[in-house]
C-alpha positions in Angstrom: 10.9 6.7 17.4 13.8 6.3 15.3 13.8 4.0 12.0 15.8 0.9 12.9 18.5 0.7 9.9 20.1 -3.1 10.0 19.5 -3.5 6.1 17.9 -0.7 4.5 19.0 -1.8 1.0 17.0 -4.6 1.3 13.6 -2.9 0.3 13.0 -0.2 -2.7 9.8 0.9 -3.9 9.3 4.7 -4.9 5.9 3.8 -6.9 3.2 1.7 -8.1 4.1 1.1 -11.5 7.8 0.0 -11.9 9.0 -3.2 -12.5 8.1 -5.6 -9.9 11.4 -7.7 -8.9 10.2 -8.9 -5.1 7.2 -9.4 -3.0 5.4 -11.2 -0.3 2.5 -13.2 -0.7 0.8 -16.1 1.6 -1.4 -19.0 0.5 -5.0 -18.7 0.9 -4.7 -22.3 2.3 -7.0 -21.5 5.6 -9.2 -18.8 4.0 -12.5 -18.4 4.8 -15.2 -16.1 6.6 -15.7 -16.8 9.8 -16.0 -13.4 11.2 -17.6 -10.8 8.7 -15.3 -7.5 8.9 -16.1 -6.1 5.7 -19.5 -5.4 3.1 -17.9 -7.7 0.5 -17.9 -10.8 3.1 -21.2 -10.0 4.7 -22.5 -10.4 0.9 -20.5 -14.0 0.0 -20.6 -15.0 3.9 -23.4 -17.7 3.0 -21.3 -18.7 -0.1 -18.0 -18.4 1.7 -14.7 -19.5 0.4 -14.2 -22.7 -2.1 -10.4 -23.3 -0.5 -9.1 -25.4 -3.0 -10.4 -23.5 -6.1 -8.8 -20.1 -4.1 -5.2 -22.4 -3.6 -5.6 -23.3 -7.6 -6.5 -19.7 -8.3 -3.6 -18.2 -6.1 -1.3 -20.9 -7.1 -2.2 -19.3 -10.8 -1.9 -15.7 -9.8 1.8 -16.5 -8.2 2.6 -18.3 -11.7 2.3 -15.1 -13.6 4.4 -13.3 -11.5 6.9 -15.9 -11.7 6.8 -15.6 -15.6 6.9 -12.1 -15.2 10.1 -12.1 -13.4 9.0 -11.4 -10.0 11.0 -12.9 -7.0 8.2 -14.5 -5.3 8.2 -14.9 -1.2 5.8 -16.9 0.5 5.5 -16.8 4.1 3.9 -19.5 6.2 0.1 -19.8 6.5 -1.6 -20.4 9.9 -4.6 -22.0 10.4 -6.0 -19.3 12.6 -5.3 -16.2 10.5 -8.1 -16.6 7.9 -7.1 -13.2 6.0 -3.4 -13.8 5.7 -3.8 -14.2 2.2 -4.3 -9.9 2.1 -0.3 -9.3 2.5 -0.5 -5.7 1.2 -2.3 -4.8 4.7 0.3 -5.5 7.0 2.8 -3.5 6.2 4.1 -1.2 3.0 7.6 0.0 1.5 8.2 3.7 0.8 11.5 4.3 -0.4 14.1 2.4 1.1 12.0 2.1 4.4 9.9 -0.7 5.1 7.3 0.1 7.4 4.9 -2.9 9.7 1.5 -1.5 10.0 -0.9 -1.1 13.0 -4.0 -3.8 12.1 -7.3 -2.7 13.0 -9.5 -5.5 13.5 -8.5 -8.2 16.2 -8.8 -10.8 13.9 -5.8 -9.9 11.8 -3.3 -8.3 14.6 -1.3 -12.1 14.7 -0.5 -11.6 10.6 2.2 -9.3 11.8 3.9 -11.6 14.0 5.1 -14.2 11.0 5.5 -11.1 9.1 8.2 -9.8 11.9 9.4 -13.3 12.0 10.9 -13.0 8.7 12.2 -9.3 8.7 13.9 -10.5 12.0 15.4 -13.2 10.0 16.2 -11.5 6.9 17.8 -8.5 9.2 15.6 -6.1 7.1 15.0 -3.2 8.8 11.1 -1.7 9.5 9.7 0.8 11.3 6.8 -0.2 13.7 3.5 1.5 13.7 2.4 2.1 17.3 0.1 5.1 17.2 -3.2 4.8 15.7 -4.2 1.9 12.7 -2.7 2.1 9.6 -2.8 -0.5 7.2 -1.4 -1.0 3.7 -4.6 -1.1 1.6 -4.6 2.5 2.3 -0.9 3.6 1.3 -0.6 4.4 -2.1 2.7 5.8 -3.5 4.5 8.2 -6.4 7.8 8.8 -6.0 7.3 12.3 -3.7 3.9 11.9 -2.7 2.1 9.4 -0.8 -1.9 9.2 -1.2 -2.9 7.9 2.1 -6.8 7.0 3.0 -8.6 8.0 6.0 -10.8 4.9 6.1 -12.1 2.9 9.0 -8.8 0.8 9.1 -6.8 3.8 8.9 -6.4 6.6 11.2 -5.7 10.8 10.7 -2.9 9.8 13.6 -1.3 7.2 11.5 -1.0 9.1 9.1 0.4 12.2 10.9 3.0 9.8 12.4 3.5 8.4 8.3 4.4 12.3 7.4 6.7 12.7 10.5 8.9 9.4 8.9 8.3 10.9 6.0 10.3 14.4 5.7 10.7 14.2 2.1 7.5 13.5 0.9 4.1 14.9 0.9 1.4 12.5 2.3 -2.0 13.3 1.3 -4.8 12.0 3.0 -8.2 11.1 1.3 -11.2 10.9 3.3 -12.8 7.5 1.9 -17.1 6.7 2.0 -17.9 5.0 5.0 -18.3 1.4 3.3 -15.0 1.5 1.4 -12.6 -1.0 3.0 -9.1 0.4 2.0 -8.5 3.6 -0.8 -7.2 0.7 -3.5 -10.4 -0.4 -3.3 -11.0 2.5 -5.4 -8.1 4.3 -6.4 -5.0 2.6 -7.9 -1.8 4.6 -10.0 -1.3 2.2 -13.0 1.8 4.5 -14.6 3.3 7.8 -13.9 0.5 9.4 -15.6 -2.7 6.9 -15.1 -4.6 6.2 -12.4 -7.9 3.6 -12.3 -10.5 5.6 -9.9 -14.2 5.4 -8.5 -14.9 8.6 -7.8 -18.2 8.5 -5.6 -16.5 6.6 -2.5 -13.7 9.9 -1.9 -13.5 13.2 -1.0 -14.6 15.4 -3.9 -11.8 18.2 -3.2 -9.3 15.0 -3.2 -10.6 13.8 -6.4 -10.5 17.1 -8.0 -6.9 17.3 -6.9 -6.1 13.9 -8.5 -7.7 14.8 -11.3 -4.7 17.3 -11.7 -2.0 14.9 -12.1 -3.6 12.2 -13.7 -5.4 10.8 -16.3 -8.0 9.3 -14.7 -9.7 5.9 -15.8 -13.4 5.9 -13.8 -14.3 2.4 -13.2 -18.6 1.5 -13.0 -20.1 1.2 -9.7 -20.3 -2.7 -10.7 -16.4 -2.8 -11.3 -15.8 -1.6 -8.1 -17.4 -4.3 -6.6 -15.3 -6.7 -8.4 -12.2 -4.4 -7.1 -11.3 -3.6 -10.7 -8.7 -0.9 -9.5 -7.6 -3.1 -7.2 -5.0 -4.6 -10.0 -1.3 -5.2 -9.9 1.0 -3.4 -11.8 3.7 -5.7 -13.0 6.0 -2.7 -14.6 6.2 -1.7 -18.5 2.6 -0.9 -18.3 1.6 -5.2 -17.6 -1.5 -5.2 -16.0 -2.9 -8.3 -13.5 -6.7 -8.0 -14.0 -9.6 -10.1 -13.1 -11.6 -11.4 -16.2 -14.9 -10.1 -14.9 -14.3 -6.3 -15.7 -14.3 -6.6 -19.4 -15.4 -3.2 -20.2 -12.2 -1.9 -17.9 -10.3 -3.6 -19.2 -10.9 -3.0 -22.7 -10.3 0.5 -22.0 -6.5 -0.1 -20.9 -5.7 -2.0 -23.7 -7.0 0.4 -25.9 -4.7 2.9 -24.0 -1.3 0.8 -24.6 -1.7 -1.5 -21.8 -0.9 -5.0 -21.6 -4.2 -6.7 -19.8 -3.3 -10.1 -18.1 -6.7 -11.3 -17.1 -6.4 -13.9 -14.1 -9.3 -15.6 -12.9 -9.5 -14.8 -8.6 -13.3 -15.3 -7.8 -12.9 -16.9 -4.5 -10.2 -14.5 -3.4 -12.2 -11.7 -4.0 -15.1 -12.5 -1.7 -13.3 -11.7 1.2 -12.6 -8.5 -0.1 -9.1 -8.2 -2.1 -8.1 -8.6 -5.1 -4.5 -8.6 -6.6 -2.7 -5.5 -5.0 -4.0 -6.8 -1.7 -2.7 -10.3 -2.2 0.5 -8.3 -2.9 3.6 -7.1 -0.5 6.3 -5.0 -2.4 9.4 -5.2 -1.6 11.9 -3.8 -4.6 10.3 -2.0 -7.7 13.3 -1.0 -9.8 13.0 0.7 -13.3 16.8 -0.6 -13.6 
């Protein structure tokens, strides 16, 4: 299948780190768990979701990124699409090429049509996943090589078919634990040189690999539950963190970065944090 190229200029993203200038998001307006699809929600499914603390907390969250420059984009939220909120999932730019992923669960195939909705509109082009699940929680980027996980959302075909788009870079696939939801759920490049990591959920040849070509930060079993890597990168080494991982986040600032702590409790206990909240469209370093 050939990549559809309408607007091409209208997407750029080559990492994880540069300065954020445009993204999609979605209001956590109809969030909650009504159908457990993940070990985070089966442990908050009695508490569920406070919806009006997760709008103030999102509402927050979007505030920063506004401050911080960021062009914000907010599609529109449906009642019956309870995880819409996770934007980062359902679809991912490499490059100049904006790819719409291939949702697992049934639950969360319908995200994509609103999603489509607006590329249509906006005339930017995409190339559609139709080979195996992939989803965006598992595509991690820098510059020439794309970390890709092997998870339960994301399949060794997908992937195959990601490389085949992809004859310029090298995707690398990392065989995730069984219970990990995504690979930023445990792995997350912060700068060109830094990368958050919890290295008992991946492939130990992959985390000797990444241990290569980064420094790596290793997070506490504890902060992976709280999805500490699972921060944003706003660019210039500003970091979108959640309050609760003190200990991780002392460690960044002690290594230069700028820690924005953002409170996102409810959000979380479906299973995301900030990158997953998050769609990149243009990272620039211009």
């Amino acid at each position: 299948m050939n990549i559809d190229t309408t607007n091409r200029d209208a997407v750029n993203c080559h990492n994880e780190y540069d300065p954020l200038k445009k993204v999609i998001t979605v209001s956590p307006r109809y969030m909650q768990i009504n159908e457990v699809i993940n070990q985070t929600q089966e442990y908050y499914v009695n508490d569920n979701i406070d919806q009006t603390k997760a709008i103030k907390q999102h509402a927050n969250f979007i505030s920063q990124l506004e401050k911080a420059g960021v062009e914000v984009i907010e599609l529109s939220e449906l009642e019956h699409l309870n995880e819409q909120v996770f934007t980062r999932d359902i679809g991912f730019t490499i490059g100049n090429t904006f790819f719409v992923s291939s949702m697992k669960e049934a639950i969360r195939k319908n995200e994509q049509d609103v999603l489509l909705e607006w590329l249509q509109q906006n005339k930017v082009a995409y190339y559609p996943f139709k080979t195996g699940s992939i989803e965006g929680g598992d595509v991690i980027i820098d510059h020439s090589k794309v970390w890709a996980g092997i998870s339960d959302r994301t399949s060794k075909e997908a992937v195959a078919v990601l490389q085949s788009q992809l004859p310029n870079h090298e995707v690398i696939p990392i065989k995730l634990r069984k219970d990990i939801l995504h690979l930023d759920c445990i792995f997350n490049i912060i700068d060109d040189q830094t990368a958050l990591i919890y290295p008992p959920a991946m492939d130990s040849d992959a985390y000797l690999l990444l241990k290569e070509m980064y420094t790596l930060i290793e997070v506490t079993e504890e902060e992976q539950f709280h999805l500490g890597p699972n921060v944003l990168s706003l660019g210039n080494r500003q970091i979108i963190s959640l309050p609760e991982n003190k200990r991780m986040n002392q460690k960044l600032t002690e290594m230069g970065f700028q820690i924005i702590e953002t409170p996102f409790s409810e959000i979380i206990k479906s299973g995301g944090s900030f990158r997953c909240c998050t769609l990149p469209l243009i990272r620039t370093s211009l």
